[in-house]
N, C-alpha and C positions, 0 to 999 in steps of 0.2 A: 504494500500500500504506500503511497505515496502522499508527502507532508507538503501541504502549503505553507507558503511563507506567509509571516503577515500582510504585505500588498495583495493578494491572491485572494488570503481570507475574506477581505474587507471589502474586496471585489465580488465575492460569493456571494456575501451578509448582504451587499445593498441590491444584487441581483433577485435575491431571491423576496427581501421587501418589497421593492418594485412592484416584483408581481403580486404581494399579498395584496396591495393596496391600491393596484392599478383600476379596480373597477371601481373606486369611488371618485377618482381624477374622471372617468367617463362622463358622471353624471354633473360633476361641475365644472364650471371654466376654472381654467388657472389664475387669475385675476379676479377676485367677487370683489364686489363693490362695497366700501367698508359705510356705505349707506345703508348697506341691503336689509341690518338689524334694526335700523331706527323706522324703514318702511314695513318691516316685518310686523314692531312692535304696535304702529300706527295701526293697521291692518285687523291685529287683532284685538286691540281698545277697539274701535270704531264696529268691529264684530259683536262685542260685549254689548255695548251699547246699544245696539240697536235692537236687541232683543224687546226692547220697550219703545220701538217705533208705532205712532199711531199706526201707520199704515199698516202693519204686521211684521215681522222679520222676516219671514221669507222676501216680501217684496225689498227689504234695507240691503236685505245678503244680497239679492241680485242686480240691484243699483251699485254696490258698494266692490262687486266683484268685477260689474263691466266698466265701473271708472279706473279700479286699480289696473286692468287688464287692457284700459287703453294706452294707458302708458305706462307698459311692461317693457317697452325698448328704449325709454329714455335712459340715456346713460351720460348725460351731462353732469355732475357735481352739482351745478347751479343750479339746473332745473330741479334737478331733484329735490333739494331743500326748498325752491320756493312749494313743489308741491305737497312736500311734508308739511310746511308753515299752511300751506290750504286744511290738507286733514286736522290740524292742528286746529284751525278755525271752526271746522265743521264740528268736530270735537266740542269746543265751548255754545258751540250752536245747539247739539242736541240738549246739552246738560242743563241752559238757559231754558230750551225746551221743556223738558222736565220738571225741572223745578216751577216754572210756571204752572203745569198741568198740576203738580201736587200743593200748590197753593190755593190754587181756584177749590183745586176737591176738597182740602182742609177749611177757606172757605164757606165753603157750598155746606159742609156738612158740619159747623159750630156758628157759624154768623145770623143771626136772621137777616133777615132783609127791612129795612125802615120802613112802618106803615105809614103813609100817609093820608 
């Protein structure tokens, strides 16, 4: 049998890494965009949230899927923050939403109403 040197070995070691590892390099680009968590996180706030969409949630998931999914190819730095700073708004928008809806009902459901 025959003995590797150490150059050889280490030659082997990452040979053989390569391939433990090579089918997760398939599934992603070698460059990800170091945005891709803060749009991920947006994503799924904006998911949470809309579970208490008047409209219903299914109809917010499938608004909320073909906005994200129109710009899936942007890959500007810039643009992409200013669209996170959008989600970001939309975000304060539902919650302003909300909180209005549960003040009207709190409201509605201890105030009378002044007789005149």
């Amino acid at each position: 049998m025959r003995s590797l040197d150490e150059g050889q070995a280490v030659q082997k070691f990452q040979l053989l890494e390569d391939r433990k590892w090579s089918h997760i390099n398939e599934r992603r680009p070698m460059m990800a965009n170091p945005l891709r968590g803060e749009v991920v996180r947006l994503y799924k706030n904006l998911l949470y949230l809309g579970r208490e969409y008047p409209k219903g949630a299914d109809y917010f998931r499938d608004r909320l899927k073909t906005a994200f999914m129109k710009n899936k190819d942007v890959t500007d730095p810039e643009k992409i923050k200013k669209l996170i700073d959008r989600g970001e708004f939309v975000i304060k928008e539902l919650e302003a939403l909300y909180y209005l809806r549960k003040y009207r009902a709190m409201k509605q459901r201890y105030y009378e109403e002044p007789k005149h």
